[in-house]
Residue, then its C-alpha position, 0 to 999 in steps of 0.5 A: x216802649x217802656x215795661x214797668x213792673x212795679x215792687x212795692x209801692x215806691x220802687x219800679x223794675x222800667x224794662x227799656x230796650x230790654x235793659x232793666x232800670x230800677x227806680x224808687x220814687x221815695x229816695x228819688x233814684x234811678x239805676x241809671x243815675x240821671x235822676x240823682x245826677x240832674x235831679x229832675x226824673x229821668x225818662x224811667x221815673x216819669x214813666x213810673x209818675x205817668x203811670x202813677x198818675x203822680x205830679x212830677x214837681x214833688x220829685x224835682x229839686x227846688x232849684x227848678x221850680x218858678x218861685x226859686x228863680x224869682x227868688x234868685x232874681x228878685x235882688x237887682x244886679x246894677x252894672x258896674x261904674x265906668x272904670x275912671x269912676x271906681x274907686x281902688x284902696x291905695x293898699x291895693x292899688x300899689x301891691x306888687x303881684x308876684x308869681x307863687x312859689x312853685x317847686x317842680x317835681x323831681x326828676x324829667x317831665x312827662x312828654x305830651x302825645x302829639x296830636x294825629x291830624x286826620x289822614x292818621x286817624x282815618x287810616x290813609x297812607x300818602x302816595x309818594x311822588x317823585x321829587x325828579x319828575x313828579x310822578x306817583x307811586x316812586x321816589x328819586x332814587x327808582x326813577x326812570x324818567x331821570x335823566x341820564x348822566x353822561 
C-alpha cells in the first residue's frame, strides 16, 4: 500500500514498501526516474493523480495519446516493387564497395573471457572415472582393478 504525503501542491513524498519516492506532478518527475524515462506515471505518480483525482493524459507524452498514432499512420506505406522492376541509377549500380580504412590500435588485443558453461557456474565439480576400468572416485594411475604386468 502506497502512503502519500503531499508537500506543496505539485510535489508528493509516495511512501512504498518504506522506500520514500518524491513526485512533482509540475515537472513531471519521479525519484524513481521511470516517469522521465517512459514518460508516462509511473506507478507513484498515478498514485498521486488517483489521489488528486487528476486525468492521467495531461502527464503522458504526446507520442502515447490516439490522435498522435493516427497521425503516424495516416500516410500510406506502399510495399516495395518486386526486384526485376526496380530501377537502380547505373552510378550505383557499378560502384565498387570497399572495406573502410581501419588502423588497429597499438600494442596486443585484448583477450575475450571465455564463457563458463553451466556445472562451473552452478558450482559442481566432475568426478573423475577411471580411464582402465571405468570406476569413479580414481584415475589410471591409483587403480586397483589394472591388471597385473608380469
Amino acid at each position: 500500500m502506497k502512503k502519500i504525503m503531499p508537500s506543496t501542491e505539485y510535489i508528493h513524498n509516495v511512501t512504498d514498501d518504506d522506500r520514500i519516492f518524491v513526485v512533482c506532478l509540475k515537472n513531471k518527475t519521479c525519484s524513481c526516474e521511470k516517469f522521465q524515462y517512459e514518460e508516462i506515471p509511473c506507478e507513484h505518480a498515478w498514485a498521486v493523480l488517483k489521489r488528486k483525482s487528476l486525468v492521467a493524459d495531461g502527464y503522458c507524452s504526446d507520442l502515447y495519446k490516439s490522435m498522435t498514432v493516427l497521425k503516424i499512420y495516416e500516410i500510406p506505406i506502399y510495399p516495395l516493387p518486386d526486384v526485376v522492376e526496380w530501377v537502380i541509377p547505373e552510378y550505383i549500380m557499378y560502384d565498387e564497395v570497399r572495406h573502410p580504412k581501419v588502423k588497429r590500435p597499438p600494442g596486443r588485443s585484448k583477450k575475450k573471457p571465455r564463457t563458463k558453461i553451466t556445472r562451473e557456474l552452478l558450482g559442481l565439480k566432475r568426478k573423475h572415472t577411471c580411464s582402465t576400468c571405468g570406476v569413479a572416485g580414481h584415475n589410471r594411475r591409483s587403480c586397483r582393478n589394472r591388471p597385473q604386468e608380469v
